[in-house]
C-alpha positions as CSV (number, residue, x, y, z in Angstrom):
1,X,-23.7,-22.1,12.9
2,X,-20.6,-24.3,11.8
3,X,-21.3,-27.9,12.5
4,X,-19.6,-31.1,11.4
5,X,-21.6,-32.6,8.7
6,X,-23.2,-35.9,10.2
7,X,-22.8,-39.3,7.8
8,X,-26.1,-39.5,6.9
9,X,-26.1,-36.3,5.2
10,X,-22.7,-36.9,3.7
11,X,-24.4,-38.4,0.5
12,X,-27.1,-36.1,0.4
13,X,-24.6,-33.2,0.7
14,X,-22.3,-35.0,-2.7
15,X,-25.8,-35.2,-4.3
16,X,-26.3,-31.7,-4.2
17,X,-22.8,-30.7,-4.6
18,X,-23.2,-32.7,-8.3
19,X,-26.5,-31.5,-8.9
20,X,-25.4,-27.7,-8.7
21,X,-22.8,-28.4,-10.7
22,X,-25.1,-29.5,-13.5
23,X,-27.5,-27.1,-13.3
24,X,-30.1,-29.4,-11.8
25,X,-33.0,-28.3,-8.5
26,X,-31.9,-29.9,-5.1
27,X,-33.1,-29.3,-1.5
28,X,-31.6,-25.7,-0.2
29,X,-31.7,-27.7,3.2
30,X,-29.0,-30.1,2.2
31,X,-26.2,-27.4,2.0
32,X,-25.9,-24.8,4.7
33,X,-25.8,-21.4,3.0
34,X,-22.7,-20.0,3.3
35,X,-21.4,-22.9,1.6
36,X,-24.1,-22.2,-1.2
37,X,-22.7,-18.7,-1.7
38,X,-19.2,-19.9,-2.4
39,X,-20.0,-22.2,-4.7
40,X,-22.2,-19.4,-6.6
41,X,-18.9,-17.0,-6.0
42,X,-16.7,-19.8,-6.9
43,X,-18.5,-20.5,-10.7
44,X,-18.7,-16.7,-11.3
45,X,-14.9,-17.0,-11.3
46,X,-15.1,-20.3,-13.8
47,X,-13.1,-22.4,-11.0
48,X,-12.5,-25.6,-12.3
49,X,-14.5,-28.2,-9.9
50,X,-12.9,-31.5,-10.5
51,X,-9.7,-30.2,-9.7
52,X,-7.3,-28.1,-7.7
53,X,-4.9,-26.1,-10.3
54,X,-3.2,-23.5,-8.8
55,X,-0.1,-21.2,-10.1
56,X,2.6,-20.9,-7.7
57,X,2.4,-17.0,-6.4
58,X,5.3,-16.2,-4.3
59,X,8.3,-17.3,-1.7
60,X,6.6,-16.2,1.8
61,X,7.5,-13.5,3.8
62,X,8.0,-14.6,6.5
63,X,9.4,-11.0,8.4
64,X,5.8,-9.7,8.0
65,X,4.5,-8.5,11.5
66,X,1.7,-11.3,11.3
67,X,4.5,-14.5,10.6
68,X,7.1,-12.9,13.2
69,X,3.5,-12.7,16.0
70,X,2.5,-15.9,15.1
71,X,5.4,-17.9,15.2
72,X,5.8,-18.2,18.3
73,X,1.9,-19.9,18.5
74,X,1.9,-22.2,16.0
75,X,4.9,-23.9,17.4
76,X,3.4,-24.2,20.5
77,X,-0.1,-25.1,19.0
78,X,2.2,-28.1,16.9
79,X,4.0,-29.3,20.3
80,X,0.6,-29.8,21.9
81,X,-1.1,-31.7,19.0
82,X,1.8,-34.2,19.4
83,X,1.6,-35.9,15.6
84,X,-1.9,-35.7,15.5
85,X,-3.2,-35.7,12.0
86,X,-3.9,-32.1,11.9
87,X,-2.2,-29.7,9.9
88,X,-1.3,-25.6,11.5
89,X,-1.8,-23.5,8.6
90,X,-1.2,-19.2,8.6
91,X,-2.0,-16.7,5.6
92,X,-1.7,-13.6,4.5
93,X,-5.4,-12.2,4.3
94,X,-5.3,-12.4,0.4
95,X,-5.0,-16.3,1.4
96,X,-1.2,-16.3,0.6
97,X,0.0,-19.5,2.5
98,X,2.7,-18.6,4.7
99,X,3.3,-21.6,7.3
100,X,2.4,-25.2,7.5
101,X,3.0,-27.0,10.1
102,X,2.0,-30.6,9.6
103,X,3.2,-33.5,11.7
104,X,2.0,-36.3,9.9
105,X,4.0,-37.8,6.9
106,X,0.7,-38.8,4.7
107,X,-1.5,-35.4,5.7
108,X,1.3,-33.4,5.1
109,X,2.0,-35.4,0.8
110,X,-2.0,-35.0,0.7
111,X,-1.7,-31.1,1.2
112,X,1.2,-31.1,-0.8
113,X,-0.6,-32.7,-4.2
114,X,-3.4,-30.2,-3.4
115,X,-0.8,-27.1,-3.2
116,X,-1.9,-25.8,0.3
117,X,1.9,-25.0,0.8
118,X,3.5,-21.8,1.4
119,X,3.5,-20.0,-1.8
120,X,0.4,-20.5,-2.9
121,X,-3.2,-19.1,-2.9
122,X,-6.1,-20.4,-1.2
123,X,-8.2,-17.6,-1.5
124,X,-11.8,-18.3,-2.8
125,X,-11.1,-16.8,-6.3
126,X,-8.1,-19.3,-7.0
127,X,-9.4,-22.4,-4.8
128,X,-12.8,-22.2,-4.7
129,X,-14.8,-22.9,-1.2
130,X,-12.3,-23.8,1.6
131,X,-11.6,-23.1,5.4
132,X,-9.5,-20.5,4.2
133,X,-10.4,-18.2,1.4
134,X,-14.4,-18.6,2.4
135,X,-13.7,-17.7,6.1
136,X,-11.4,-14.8,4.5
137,X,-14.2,-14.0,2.2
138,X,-17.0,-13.5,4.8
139,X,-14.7,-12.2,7.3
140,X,-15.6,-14.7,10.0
141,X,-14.9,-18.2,11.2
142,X,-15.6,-21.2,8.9
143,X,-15.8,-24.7,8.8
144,X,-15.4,-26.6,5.5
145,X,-16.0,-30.2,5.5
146,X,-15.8,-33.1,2.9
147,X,-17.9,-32.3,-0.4
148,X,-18.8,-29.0,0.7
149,X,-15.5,-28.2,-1.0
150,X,-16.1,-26.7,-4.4
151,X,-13.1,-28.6,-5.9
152,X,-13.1,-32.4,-5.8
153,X,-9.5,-32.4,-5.1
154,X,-10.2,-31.3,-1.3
155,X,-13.3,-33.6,-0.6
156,X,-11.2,-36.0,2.0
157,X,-10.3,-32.9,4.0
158,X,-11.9,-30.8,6.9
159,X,-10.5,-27.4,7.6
160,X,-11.7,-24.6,9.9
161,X,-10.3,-21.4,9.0
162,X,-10.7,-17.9,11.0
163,X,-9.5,-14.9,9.5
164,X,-7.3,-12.9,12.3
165,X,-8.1,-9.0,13.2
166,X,-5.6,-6.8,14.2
167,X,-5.8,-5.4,17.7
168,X,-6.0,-2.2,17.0
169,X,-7.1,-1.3,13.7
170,X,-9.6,-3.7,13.1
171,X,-8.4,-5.1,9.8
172,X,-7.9,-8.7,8.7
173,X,-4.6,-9.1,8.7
174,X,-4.6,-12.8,7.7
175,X,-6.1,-16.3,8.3
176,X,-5.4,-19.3,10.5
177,X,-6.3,-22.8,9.6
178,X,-6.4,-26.2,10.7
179,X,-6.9,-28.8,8.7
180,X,-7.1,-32.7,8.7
181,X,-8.7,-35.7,7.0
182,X,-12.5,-35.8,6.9
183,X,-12.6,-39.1,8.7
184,X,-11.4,-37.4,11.8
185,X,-13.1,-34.3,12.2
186,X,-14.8,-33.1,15.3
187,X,-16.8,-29.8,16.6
188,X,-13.7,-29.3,18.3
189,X,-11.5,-28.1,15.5
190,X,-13.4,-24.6,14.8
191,X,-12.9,-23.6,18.6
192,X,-9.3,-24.3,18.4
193,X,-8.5,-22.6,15.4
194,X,-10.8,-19.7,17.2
195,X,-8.4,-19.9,19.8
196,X,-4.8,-19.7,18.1
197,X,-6.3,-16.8,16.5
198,X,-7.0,-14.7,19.4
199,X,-3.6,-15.7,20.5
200,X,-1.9,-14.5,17.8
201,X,-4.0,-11.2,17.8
202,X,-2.4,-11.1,21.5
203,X,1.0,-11.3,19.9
204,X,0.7,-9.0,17.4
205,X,-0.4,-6.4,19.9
206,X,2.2,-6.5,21.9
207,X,4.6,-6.5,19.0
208,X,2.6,-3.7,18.0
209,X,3.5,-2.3,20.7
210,X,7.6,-2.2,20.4
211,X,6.8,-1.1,17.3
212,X,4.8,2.0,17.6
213,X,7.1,3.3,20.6
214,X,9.9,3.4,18.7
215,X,7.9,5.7,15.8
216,X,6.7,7.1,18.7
217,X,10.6,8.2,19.9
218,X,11.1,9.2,16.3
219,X,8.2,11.5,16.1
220,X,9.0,13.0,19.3
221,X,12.5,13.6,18.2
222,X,11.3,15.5,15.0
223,X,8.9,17.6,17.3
224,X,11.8,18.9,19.2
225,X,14.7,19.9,16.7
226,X,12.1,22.3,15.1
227,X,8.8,24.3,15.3
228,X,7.4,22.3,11.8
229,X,4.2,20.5,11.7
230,X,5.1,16.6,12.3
231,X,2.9,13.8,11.7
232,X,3.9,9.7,12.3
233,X,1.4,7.1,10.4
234,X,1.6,3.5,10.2
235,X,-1.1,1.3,9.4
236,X,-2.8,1.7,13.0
237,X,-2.2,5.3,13.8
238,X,-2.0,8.6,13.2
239,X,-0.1,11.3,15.4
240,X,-0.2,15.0,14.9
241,X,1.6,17.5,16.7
242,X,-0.1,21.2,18.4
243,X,0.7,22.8,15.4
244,X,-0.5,20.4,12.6
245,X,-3.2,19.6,14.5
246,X,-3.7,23.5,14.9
247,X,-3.4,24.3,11.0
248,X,-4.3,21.1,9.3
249,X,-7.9,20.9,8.5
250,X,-9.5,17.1,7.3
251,X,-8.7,17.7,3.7
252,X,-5.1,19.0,4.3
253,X,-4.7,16.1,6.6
254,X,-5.6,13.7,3.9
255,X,-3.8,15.6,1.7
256,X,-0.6,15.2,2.9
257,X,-0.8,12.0,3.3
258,X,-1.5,11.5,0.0
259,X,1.9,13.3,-0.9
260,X,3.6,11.3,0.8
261,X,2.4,8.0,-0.3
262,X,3.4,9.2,-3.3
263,X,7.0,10.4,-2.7
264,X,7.7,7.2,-0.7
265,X,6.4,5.0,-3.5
266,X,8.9,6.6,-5.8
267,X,11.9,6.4,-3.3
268,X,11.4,10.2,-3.3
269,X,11.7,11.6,-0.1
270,X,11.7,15.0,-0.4
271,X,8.8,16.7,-2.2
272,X,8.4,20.0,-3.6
273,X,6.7,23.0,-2.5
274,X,2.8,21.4,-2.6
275,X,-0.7,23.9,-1.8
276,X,-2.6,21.7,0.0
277,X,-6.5,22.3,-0.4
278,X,-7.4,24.9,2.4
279,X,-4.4,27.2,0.2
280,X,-1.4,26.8,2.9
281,X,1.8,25.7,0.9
282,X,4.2,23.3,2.6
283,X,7.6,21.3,1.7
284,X,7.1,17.6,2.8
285,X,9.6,15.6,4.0
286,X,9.3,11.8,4.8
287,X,11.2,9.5,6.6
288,X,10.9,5.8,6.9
289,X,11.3,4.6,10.9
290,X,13.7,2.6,11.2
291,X,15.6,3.6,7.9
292,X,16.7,0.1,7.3
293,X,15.2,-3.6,8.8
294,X,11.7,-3.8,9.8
295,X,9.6,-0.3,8.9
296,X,7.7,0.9,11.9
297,X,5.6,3.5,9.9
298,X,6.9,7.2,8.6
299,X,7.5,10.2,10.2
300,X,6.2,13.7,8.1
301,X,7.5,16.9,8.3
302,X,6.0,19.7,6.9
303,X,7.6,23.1,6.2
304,X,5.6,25.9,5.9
305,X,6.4,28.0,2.9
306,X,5.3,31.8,2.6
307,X,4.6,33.9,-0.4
308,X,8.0,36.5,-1.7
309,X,5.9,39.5,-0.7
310,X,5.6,38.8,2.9
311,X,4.9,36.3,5.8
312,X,2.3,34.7,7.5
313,X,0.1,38.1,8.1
314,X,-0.8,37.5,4.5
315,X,-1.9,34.0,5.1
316,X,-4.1,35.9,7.8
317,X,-6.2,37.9,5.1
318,X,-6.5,35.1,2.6
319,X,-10.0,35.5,0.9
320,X,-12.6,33.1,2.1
321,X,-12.2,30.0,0.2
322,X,-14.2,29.8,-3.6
323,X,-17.3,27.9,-3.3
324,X,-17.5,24.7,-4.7
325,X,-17.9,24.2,-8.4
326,X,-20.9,23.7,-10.3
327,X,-21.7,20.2,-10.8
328,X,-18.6,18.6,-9.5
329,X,-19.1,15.7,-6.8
330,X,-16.6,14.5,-4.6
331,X,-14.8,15.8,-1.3
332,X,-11.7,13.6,-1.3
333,X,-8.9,16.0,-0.7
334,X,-7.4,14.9,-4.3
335,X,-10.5,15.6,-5.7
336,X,-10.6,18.9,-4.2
337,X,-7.2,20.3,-4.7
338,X,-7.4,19.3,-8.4
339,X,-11.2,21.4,-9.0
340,X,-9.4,24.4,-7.3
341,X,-6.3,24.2,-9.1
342,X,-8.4,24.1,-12.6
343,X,-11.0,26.9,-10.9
344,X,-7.9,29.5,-10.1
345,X,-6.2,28.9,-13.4
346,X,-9.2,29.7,-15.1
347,X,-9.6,32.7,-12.5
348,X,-6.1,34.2,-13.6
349,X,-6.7,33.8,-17.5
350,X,-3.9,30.7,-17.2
351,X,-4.7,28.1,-20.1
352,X,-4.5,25.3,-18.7
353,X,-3.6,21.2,-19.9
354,X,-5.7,19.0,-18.3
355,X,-3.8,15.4,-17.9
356,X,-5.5,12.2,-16.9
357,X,-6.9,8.6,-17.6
358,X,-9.7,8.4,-19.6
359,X,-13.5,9.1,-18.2
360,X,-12.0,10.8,-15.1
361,X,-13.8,14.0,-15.9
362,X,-11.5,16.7,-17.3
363,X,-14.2,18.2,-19.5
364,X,-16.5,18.3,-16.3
365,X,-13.9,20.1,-14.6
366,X,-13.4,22.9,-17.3
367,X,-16.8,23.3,-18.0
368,X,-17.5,23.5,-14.1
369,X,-14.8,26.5,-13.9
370,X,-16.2,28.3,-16.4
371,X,-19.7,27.5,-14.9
372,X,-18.7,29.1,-11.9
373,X,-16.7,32.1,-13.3
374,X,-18.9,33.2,-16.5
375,X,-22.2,31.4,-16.7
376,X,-23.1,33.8,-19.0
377,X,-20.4,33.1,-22.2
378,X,-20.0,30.9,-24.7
379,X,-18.7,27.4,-23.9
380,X,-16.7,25.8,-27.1
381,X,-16.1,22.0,-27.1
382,X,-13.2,20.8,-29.6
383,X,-12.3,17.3,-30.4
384,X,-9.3,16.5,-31.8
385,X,-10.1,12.9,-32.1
386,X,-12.9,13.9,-34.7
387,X,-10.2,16.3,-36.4
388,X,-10.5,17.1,-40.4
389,X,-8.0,18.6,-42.4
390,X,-9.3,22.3,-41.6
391,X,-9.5,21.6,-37.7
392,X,-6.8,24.6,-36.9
393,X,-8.9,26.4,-39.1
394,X,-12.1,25.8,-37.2
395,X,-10.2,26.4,-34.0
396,X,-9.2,29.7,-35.1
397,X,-12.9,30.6,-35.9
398,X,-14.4,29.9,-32.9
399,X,-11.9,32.0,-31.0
400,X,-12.8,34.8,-33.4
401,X,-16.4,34.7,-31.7
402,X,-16.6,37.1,-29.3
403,X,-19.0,35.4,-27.4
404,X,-16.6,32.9,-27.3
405,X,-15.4,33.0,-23.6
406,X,-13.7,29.1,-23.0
407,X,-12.6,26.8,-25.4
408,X,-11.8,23.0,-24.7
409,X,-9.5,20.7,-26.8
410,X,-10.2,17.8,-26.3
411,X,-7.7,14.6,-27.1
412,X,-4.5,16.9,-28.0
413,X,-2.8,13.6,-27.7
414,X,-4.6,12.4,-30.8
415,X,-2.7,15.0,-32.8
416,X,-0.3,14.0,-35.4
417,X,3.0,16.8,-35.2
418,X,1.9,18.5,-38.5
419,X,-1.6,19.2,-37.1
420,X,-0.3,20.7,-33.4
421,X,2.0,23.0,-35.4
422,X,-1.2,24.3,-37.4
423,X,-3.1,24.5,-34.1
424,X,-0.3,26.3,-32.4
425,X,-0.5,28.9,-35.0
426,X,-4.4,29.3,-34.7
427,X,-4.2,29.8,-31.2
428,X,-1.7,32.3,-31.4
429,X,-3.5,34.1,-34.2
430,X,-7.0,33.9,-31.7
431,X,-5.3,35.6,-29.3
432,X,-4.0,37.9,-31.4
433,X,-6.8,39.5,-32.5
434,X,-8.9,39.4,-29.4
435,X,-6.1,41.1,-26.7
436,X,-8.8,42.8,-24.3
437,X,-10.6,39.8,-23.8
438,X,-8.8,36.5,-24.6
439,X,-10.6,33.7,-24.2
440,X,-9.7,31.1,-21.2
441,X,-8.6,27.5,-23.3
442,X,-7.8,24.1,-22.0
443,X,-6.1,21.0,-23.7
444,X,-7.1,17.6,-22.1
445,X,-4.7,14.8,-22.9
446,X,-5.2,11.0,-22.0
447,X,-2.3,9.2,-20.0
448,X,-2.4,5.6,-19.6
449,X,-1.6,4.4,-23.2
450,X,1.0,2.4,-24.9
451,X,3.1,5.9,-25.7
452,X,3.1,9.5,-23.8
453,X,2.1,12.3,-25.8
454,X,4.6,14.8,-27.1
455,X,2.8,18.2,-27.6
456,X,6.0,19.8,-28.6
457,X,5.9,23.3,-29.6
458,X,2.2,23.8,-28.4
459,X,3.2,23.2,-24.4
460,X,4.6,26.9,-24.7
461,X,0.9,28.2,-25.0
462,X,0.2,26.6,-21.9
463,X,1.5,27.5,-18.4
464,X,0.2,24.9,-16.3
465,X,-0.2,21.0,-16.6
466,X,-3.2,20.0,-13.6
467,X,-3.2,16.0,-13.3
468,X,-6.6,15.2,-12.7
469,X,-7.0,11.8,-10.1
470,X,-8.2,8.8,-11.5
471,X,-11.4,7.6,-9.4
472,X,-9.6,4.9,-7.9
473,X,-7.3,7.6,-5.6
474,X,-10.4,9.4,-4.7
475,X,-12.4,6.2,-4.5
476,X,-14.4,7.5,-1.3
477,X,-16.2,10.2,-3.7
478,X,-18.4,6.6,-5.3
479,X,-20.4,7.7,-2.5
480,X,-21.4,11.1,-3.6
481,X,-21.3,10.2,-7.3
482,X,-23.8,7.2,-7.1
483,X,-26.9,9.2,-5.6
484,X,-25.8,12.3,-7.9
485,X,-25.9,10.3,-11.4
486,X,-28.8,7.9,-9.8
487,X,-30.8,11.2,-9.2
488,X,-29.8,12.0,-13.2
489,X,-30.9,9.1,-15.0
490,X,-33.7,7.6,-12.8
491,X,-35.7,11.1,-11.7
492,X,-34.7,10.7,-7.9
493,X,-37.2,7.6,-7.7
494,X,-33.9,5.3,-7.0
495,X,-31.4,5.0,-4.3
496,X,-28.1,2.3,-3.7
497,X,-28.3,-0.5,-1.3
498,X,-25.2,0.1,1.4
499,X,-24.4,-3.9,0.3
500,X,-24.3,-2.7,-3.6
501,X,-22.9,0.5,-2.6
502,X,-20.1,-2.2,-1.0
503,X,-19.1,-3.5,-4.4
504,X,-19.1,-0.2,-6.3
505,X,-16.4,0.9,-3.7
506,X,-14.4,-2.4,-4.2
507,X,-14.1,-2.3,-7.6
508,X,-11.0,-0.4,-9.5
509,X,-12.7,1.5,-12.1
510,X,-10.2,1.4,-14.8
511,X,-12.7,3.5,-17.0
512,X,-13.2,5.7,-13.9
513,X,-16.1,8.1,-13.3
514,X,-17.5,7.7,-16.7
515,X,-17.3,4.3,-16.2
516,X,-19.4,4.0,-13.0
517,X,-21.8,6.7,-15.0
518,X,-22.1,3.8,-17.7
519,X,-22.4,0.8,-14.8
520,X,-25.5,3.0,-13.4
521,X,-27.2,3.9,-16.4
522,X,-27.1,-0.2,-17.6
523,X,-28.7,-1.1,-14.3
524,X,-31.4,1.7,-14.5
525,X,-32.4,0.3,-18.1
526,X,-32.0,-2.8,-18.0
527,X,-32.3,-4.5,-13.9
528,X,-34.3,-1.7,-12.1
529,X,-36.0,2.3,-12.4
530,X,-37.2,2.8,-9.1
531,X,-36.9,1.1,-5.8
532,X,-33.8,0.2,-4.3
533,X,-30.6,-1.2,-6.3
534,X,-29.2,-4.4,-4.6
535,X,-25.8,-6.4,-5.6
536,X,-28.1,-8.8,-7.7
537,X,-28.8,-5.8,-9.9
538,X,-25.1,-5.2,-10.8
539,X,-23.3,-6.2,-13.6
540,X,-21.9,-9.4,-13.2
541,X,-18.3,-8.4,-13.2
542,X,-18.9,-6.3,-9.9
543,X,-21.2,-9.1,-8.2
544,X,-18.1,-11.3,-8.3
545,X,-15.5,-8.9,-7.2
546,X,-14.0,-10.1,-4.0
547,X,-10.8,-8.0,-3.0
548,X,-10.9,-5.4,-0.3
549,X,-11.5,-2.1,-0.6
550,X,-7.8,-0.3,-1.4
551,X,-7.5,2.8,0.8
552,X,-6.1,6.4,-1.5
553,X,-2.5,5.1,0.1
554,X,-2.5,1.5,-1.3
555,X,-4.3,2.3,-4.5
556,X,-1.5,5.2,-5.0
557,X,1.0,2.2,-4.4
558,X,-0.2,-0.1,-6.2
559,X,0.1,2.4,-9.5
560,X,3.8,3.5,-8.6
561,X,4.6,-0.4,-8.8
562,X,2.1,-0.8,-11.8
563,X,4.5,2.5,-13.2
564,X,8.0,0.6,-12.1
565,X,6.9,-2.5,-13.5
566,X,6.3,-1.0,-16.9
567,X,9.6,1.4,-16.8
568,X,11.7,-2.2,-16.1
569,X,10.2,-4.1,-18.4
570,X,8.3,-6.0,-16.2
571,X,11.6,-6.9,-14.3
572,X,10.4,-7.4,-10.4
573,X,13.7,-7.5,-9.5
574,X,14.5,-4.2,-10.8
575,X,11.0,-2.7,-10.4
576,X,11.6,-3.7,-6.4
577,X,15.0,-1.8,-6.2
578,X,13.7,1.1,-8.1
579,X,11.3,1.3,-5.4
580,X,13.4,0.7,-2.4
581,X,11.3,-2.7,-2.0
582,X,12.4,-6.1,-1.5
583,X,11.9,-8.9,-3.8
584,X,9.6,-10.7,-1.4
585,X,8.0,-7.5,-0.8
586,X,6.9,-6.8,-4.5
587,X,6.1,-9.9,-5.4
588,X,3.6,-10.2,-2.1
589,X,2.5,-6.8,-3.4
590,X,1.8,-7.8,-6.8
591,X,-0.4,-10.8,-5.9
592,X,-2.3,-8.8,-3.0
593,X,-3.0,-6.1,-5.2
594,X,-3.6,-7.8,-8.2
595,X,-1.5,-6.8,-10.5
596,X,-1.5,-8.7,-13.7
């Protein structure tokens, strides 16, 4: 329970505040511990103690749905303290200050010294253990008083902070904080900060509200002027019409919304003809609602597309869907499309380039289509990053092998243009000379580095490019692929904690699946074999990691502004109107997500 932290265990409280700072043992009983945990968190992330030092992140926006609800409250929260020494404080839930309301002239230069001012960052990871970032950070209300701060800057202070849900998804949406000098603290001040924040979650539904009828007018509208499938989404909600809901299974539901993240993120808002996972090939259109001022959510329309030889009685007698491939975990709808799309290339004798970050399984995939298609031939593995001056020639060879039945490249990016010419050739030759049964090849190529690849001539061998997802867009498959390599490398004798499996799912995975492979595989020989794997078991790095977990729509839009960023030279003012964003937008955006 939050209490005011009497006098007498005010220097008790500094002792161990000093004592954990050195290093040295001190009574667990004189720090309450959630406080305790902070501090841990907050010397994982090398905080300074001694003093506040924080960057300023970002002019507030302050026509987000949560300032425009809360407004409204804090003013009225501000009249009735009449000049009291308390300051009215609002966030973002990244702990982006957005409002201070502070009636008192020497409170309100105190706060200023210390930065909590709009602009800047009082989330745990930049300010260490305060009202705000720790209440963010457990995701429930929290007083912070006198030295229980981690930063000696904020001992004279007392804040309660309580992170504010939104009515109807459930999310934290941001923070609200009061704060005042030590001296005149009271049991009183969590309760009213309680208060203002389920006021403001009253305001922000019935904002919500206006809001969602007018997608709701706009979704209806769309219904009418055709027979297409129409979906509306916003953060809340979902809508379907009969005939989406009638044809659109989970994974084309997910699907499309995928698509249309992406199209949105690139100002894009018609997409081409797409095959969504259960086979069905739609046209997507999106539209934002309203199409300028304050965005209610999108409205997607989807046009069903049918094959030149006939109409939807061919749909009808589709073949039962391909079972899943061998060894391949995961059913995110991303995930999915992208192991079908390899399996039918390899089905139709299409060679196929394979294009994706680094240790997001293209070699699984290919192998897994030719698992399932001809367990019984030859499987080749190539690497062009190992290549000698006779690597065309040892190419050609082992498509001479008729036993030869699939034949991986691997890093055609690492190619210098002499070498893909010579490799070009071989390939051609290969086929040449084995026309009744050519063998099925794929090229992998790594994106994500300083300079594209340029395959030139040796694209023409290759029909179809299939971008394989990097594990942060399918970041709900960690839950399949932790027991599945667990079962690998620890003979089935060790299982995931649902609090560790928490931080596996939180973190980005910039070396994607073979990076979580690698994560695993330290904690089973190092930490633990058998038993149960907790968060104290994980690599550091991951124990510390505090943002949210980034649904497949935010993670796709935070890469489109990682992508614009890099295209403008890091220009946010360009990178927000390539985007269609506003500066305030991005920049929020950027420090939410972030982006470094």
């Amino acid at each position: 329970m939050d209490e005011v932290v009497p006098e007498s265990g005010d220097s008790r409280l500094a002792q161990a505040r000093l004592k954990f700072l050195t290093y040295d043992a001190f009574p667990a009983s004189d720090v309450r511990r959630p406080i305790l945990a902070s501090w841990v968190r907050s010397q994982r992330w090398n905080l300074p103690a001694d003093r506040i030092d924080l960057p300023y992140v970002t002019d507030p926006d302050l026509d987000l749905p949560l300032a425009r609800s809360a407004t409204p409250v804090l003013h009225r929260l501000y009249e009735h303290l009449a000049g009291q020494p308390i300051s009215v404080i609002l966030t973002e839930r990244n702990g982006l200050v957005l409002r201070r309301l502070t009636a008192d002239a020497q409170l309100s230069r105190h706060l200023d010294r210390v930065h909590l001012a709009p602009g800047f960052s009082y989330s745990e990871q930049f300010a260490g253990t305060n009202g705000i970032g720790t209440a963010l950070e457990r995701g429930g209300p929290m007083h912070v008083f006198g030295h229980e701060h981690y930063a000696e800057d904020l001992e004279d202070l007392a804040c309660a902070g309580v992170p504010i849900k939104h009515p109807i998804s459930g999310k934290i949406v941001g923070a609200i904080d009061l704060t005042c000098w030590r001296k005149d603290a009271g049991s009183l001040l969590i309760t009213l900060a309680k208060t203002t924040a389920d006021q403001i979650r009253a305001a922000l539904l019935r904002d919500s509200s206006a809001r969602e009828q007018e997608l709701l007018q706009e979704y209806l509208l769309a219904g009418r002027r055709s027979s297409d499938m129409v979906l509306a989404v916003n953060d809340d909600l979902l809508l379907m019409n009969a005939s989406a809901q009638q044809k659109l299974d989970g994974s084309d539901q997910a699907a499309v919304l995928a698509h249309a993240a992406d199209r949105l993120s690139q100002a894009v808002v018609n997409a081409p003809s797409v095959e969504l996972p259960s086979g069905r090939r739609v046209r997507i259109t999106c539209r934002r609602v309203p199409e300028g001022g304050r965005e209610s959510g999108v409205v997607i329309q989807l046009t069903e597309q049918t094959s030149d030889r006939g109409t939807a009685s061919v749909r009808a007698h589709r073949p039962p869907p391909r079972p899943e491939l061998p060894g391949i975990v995961g059913r995110s709808a991303p995930w999915l499309a992208t192991s079908r799309a390899v399996d039918n290339a390899y089905r139709a004798g299409h060679w196929v380039v394979l294009s994706g970050e680094a240790g997001a399984g293209k070699v699984a995939l290919a192998r897994a289509a030719h698992q399932q298609n001809s367990p019984a031939g030859l499987f080749q593995l190539a690497d062009a990053a190992e290549a000698s001056d006779h690597f065309a020639d040892d190419v050609e060879a082992e498509l001479a092998d008729d036993t030869a039945q699939a034949l991986v490249i691997r890093h055609a990016e690492r190619l210098g243009p002499a070498q893909r010419d010579e490799l070009a050739a071989a390939l051609q030759s290969g086929v040449e000379r084995r026309l009744s049964a050519p063998p099925w090849v794929a090229l992998t190529v790594t994106t994500g580095g300083s300079n594209e690849a340029d395959l030139g001539e040796l694209l023409t061998l290759f029909p179809i490019t299939v971008d394989v997802p990097p594990l942060r867009h399918h970041i709900g498959d960690v839950r399949q692929l932790v027991p599945f390599f667990l079962s690998q490398l620890s003979h089935g004798d060790l299982s995931c904690s649902p609090d560790a499996m928490h931080q596996l799912l939180r973190s980005a995975w910039p070396g994607n699946t073979a990076e979580l492979h690698q994560v695993l595989k330290q904690v089973v020989q190092h930490r633990r074999r058998t038993g149960v794997i907790v968060p104290a078991d994980l690599p550091a790095d991951l124990q510390a990691t505090s943002r949210r977990s980034l649904s497949q729509l935010e993670a796709l839009e935070r890469d489109a502004i990682i992508r614009s960023l890099l295209d403008n030279n890091g220009n946010r003012r360009e990178a927000a109107r390539s985007l269609g964003m506003s500066r305030a937008t991005i920049y929020r955006k950027i420090h939410d997500y972030g982006i470094r």
